[in-house]
C-alpha positions in Angstrom: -45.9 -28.0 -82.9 -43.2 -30.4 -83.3 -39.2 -30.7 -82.5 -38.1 -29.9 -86.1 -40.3 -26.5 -85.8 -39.0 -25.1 -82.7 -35.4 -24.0 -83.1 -35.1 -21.9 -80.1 -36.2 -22.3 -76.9 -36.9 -19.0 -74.5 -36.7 -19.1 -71.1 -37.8 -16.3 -68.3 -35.2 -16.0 -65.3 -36.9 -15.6 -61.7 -39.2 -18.0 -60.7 -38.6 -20.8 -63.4 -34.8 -21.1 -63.5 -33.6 -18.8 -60.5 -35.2 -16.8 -57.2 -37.0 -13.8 -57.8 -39.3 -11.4 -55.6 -41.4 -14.4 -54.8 -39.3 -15.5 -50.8 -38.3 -12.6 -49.5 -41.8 -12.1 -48.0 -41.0 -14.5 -45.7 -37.8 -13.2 -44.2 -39.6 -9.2 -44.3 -42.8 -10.2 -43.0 -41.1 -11.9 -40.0 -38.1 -8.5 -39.6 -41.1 -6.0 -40.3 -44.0 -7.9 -38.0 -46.5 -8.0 -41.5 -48.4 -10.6 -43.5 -46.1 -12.0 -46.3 -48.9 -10.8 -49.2 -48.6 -7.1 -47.6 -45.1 -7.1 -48.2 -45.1 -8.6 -51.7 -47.6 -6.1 -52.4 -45.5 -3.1 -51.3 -42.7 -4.3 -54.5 -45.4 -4.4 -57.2 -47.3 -1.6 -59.1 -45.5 0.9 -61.6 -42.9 1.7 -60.0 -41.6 -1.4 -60.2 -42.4 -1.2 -64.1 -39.8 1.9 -63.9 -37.1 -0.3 -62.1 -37.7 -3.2 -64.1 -37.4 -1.0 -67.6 -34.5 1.0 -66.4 -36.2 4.5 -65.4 -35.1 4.0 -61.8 -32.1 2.9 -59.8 -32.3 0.0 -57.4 -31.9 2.6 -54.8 -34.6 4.8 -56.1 -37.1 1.8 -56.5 -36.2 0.3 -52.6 -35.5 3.7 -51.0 -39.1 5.0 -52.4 -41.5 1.1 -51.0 -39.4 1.9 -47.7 -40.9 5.6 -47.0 -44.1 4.7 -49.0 -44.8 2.0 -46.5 -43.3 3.5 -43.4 -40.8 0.4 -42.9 -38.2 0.9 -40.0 -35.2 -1.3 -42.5 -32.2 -0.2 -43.2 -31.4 -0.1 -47.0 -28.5 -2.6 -47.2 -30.4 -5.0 -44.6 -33.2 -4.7 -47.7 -30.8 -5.5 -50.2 -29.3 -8.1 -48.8 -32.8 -9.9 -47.9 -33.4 -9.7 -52.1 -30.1 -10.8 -52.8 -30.3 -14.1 -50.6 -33.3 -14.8 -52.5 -32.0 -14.4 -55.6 -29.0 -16.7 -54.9 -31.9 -19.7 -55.2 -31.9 -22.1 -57.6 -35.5 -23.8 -59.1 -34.3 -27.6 -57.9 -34.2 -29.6 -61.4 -34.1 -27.2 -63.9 -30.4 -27.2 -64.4 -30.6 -30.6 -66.0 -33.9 -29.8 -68.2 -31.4 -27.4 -69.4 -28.4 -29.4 -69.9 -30.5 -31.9 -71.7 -31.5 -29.2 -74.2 -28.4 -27.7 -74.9 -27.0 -29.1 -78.0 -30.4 -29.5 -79.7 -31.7 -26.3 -79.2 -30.6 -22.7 -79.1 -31.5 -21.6 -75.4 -32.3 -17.8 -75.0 -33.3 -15.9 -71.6 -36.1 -13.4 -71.7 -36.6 -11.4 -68.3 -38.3 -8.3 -66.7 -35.3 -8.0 -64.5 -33.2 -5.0 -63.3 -29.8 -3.9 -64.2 -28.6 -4.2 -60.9 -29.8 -7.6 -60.0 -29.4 -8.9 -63.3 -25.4 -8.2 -62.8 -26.1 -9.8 -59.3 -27.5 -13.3 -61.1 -25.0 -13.4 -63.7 -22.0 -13.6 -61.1 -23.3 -16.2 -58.7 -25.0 -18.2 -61.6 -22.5 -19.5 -63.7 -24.7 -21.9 -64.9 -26.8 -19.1 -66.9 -23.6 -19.6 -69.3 -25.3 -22.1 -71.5 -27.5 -19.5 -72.7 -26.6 -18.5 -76.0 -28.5 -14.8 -75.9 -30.2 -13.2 -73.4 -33.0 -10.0 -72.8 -33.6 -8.5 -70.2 -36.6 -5.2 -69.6 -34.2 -2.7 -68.5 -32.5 -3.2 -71.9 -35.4 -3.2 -74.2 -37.3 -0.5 -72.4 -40.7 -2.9 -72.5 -41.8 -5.8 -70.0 -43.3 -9.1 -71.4 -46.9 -8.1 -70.8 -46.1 -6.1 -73.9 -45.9 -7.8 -77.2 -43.5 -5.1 -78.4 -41.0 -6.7 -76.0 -41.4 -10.1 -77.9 -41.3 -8.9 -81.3 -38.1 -6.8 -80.4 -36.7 -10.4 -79.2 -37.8 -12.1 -82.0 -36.1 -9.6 -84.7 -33.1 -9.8 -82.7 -32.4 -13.4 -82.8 -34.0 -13.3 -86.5 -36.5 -15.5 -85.9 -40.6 -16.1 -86.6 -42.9 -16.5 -83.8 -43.6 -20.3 -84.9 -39.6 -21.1 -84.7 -39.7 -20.5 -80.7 -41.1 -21.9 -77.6 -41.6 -19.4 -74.6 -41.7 -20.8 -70.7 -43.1 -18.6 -68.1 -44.6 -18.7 -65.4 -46.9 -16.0 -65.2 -50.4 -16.4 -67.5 -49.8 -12.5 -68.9 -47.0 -12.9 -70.4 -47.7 -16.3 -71.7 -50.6 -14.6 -73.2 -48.8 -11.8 -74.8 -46.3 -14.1 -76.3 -48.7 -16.4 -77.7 -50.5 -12.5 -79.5 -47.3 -12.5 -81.8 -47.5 -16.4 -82.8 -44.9 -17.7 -80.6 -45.8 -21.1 -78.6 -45.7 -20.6 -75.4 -45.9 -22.9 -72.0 -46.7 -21.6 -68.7 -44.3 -22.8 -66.4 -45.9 -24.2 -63.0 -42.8 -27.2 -61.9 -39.8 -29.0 -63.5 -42.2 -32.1 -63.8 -44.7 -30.2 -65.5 -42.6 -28.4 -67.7 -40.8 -31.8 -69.1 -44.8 -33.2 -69.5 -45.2 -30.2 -71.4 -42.2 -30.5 -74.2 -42.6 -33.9 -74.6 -46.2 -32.4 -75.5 -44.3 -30.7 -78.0 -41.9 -33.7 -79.0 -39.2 -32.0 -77.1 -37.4 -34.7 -74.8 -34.2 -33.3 -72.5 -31.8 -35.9 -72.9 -31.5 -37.1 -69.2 -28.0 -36.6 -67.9 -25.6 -37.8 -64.9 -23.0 -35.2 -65.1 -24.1 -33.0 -61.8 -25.2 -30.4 -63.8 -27.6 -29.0 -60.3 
């Protein structure tokens, strides 16, 4: 898969480019006197599917892990614990991007919810380099789903072998790759720039204090 093939390049959000779920177990587990993995567990399962796809209000989905798991937190403390964590940037990736900007259509594709979505958006203003940009609660599908990537890949009127997807979980590497699109799965900044140049896909290094 070479340069001149890949036209667009799509990214996911939380863990590769900003702060997601992954860091606020540290904060909880110390508040709520728990192992970090119990409280990262207590966010997953479906009904984070129905947050993440827009079935459920942020409310709903935190209200409903707070009496499921019996935690003595206020709401807005709970809130705000998310929202620090999703103020974090992934050191090193604002420069990957920068240096792929004018060579290649850059595209966001996330299971993320309206609410912090909005939240990003305003204390990202990087995320402006992104020409387009999908998010779960819109398209009603998460990317373990193909549907979600061939609803993505009609929308920006492309074919699977025009894109490169970067991830960094192995499912929905997986389920891009079912519908032809390249994909990488996302472990460091190093890594990832090892990996395109894989692909004849070089960021143009840059000085211009784009981090």
């Amino acid at each position: 898969m070479d340069a001149i093939t890949i036209r667009t390049i799509i990214f996911d959000l939380g863990e590769v480019l900003t702060g997601g779920l992954y860091g606020i177990e540290g904060p909880l587990a110390e508040r709520l006197a728990l192992h970090g993995e119990d409280v990262l567990q207590a966010f997953a399962g479906p009904h984070l599917k129905e947050f993440c796809c827009g079935r459920i209000s942020e409310d709903e989905y935190l209200d409903g892990i707070i009496e499921r798991q019996g935690w003595s937190l206020p709401l807005g403390e709970l809130k705000g614990v998310i929202r620090m964590n999703l103020r974090r940037r992934v050191p090193g990736m604002g420069n990957i991007l920068r240096g792929l900007d004018s060579r290649h259509q850059l595209v966001i594709h996330s299971d993320h919810a309206r609410e912090w979505v909005a939240y990003v958006r305003a204390v990202h203003p990087f995320l402006e380099c992104f020409e387009r940009a999908f998010f779960s609660f819109e398209l009603g599908h998460t990317k373990d789903e193909p549907e979600a990537f061939r609803e993505v890949l009609a929308a920006l009127g492309r074919s699977g072998h025009e894109c490169l997807f970067i991830d960094d979980q192995e499912r929905n590497v997986r389920a891009a790759k079912s519908v032809g699109l390249a994909a990488i799965r996302f472990v460091d900044p190093a890594q990832l720039v090892c990996a395109l140049e894989k692909r004849n896909i070089r960021p143009i290094e840059n000085t211009r204090g784009f981090e």
